[in-house]
C-alpha positions in Angstrom: 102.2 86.0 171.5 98.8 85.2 171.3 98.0 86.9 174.7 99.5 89.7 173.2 97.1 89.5 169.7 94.0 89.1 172.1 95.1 92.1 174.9 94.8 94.8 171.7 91.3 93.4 171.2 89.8 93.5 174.6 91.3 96.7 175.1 89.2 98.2 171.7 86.2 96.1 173.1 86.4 97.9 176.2 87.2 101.6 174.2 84.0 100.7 172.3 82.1 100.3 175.3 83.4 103.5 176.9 82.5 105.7 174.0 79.0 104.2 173.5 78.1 104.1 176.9 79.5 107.8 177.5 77.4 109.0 174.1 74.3 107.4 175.3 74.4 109.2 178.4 74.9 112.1 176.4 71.6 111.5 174.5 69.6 110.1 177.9 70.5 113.5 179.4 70.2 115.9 176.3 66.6 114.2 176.0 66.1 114.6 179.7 67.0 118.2 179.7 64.8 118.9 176.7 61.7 116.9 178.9 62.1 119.2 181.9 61.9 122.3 179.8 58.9 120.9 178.1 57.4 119.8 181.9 58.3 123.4 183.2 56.9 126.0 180.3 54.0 123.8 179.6 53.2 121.5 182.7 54.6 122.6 186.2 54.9 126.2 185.9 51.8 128.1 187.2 50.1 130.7 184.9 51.1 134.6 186.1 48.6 136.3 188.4 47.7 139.9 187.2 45.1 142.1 188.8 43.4 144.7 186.7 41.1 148.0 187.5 38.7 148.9 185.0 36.8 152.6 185.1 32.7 152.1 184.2 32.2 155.7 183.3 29.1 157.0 182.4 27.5 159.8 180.3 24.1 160.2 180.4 22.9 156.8 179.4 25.9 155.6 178.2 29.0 154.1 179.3 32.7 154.9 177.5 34.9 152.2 175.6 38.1 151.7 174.3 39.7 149.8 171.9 43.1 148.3 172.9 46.0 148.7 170.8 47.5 146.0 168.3 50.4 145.5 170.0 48.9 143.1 172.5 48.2 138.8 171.6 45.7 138.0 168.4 43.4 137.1 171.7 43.8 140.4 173.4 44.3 142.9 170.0 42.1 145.3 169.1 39.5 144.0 170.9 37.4 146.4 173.2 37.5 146.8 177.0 36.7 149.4 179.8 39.4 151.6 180.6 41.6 150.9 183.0 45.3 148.7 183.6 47.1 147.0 186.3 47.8 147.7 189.8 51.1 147.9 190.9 52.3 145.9 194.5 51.6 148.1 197.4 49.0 150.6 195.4 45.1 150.1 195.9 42.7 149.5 193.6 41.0 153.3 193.3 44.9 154.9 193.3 45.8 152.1 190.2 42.8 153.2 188.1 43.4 157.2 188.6 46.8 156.7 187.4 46.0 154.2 184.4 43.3 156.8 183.2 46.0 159.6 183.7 49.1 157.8 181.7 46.7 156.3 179.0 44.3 159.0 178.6 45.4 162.0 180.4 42.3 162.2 182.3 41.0 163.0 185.9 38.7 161.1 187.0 36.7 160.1 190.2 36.7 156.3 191.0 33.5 155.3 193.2 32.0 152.1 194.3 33.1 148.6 193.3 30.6 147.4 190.6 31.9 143.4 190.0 34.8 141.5 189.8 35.7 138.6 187.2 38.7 136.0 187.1 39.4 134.7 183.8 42.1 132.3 182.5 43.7 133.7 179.0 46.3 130.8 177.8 49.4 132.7 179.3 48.3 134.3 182.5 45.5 134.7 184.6 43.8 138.1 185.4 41.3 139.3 187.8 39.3 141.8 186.5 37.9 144.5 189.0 35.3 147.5 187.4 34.5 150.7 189.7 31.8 153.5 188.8 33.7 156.7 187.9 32.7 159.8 187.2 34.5 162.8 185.3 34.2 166.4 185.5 34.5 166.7 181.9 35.2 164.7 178.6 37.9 165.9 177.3 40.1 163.0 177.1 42.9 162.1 174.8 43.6 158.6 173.5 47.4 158.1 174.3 47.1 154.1 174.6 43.9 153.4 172.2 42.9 153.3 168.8 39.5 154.2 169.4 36.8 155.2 171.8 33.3 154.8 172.4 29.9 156.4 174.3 27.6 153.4 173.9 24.1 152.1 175.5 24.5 149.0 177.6 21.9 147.3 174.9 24.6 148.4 171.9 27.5 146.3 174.2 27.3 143.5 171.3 27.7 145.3 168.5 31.7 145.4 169.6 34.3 142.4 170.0 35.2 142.8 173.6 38.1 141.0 175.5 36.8 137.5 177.0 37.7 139.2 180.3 35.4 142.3 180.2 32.8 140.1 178.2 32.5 138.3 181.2 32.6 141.2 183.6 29.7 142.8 181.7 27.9 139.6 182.4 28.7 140.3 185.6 27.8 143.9 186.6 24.6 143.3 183.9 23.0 140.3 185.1 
């Protein structure tokens, strides 16, 4: 009879163990799947690669900008730029910058020589910033993707808050 006393006990020992042991792997692999998310958005995963076409057009002594829209990050927003976008796979970098002038400002242009290149690291992606010498055969653009646009002197460039990209591309092409 006493075997029989104990045999209940060891049996809820051994329940005990089975529950704990099976909720702690639980835990160990909740946490462990929360760590490899964490490891892959902010550790592993390699920032996305985007090349961009900027047109450097000129008027006389002085070169057209464009604010960008709101809609873009705080970093990005309203902040000034050359015109221009991204180039699609398979497209080359004078056909990309025709078309982006086209869709965003309904605008012919000429695209000419390569002036500079940048690469700069924003903290979600990576672009590479690529500005060509363009000429129009008139001015008459509209602003379909920009809150506002400007004809300024290269000496007047700081009177605007540009992206870090194209701050660093006027740098370059300015030297």
């Amino acid at each position: 009879m006493i075997y029989f006393l104990k045999r209940p006990q060891s049996y809820i020992k051994d329940m005990k163990w089975k529950v704990f042991s099976t909720i702690f792997l639980q835990k160990i692999l909740e946490y462990w799947f929360i760590y490899s998310i964490f490891v892959a958005k902010y550790c592993v995963m390699e920032k996305k690669q985007i090349n961009v076409v900027c047109a450097v057009i000129r008027k006389g002594y002085k070169y057209l900008c464009t604010q960008r829209l709101r809609k873009a990050p705080a970093y990005t927003a309203e902040r000034w730029e050359f015109p221009g976008g991204k180039v699609k796979p398979n497209e080359s970098d004078h056909e990309a910058l025709r078309r982006e002038i086209k869709e965003e400002m309904d605008w012919d242009i000429y695209v000419g020589e390569q002036l500079g290149s940048v690469t700069y690291e924003y903290p979600d992606f990576i672009i590479t910033l690529t500005a060509y010498d363009c000429m129009a055969r008139n001015y008459d653009f509209k602003l379909l993707a920009h809150i506002d646009a400007k004809w300024l002197k290269q000496k007047e460039f700081n009177s605007l808050e540009w992206t870090a990209a194209d701050k660093e591309l006027i740098k370059e092409i300015w030297k």
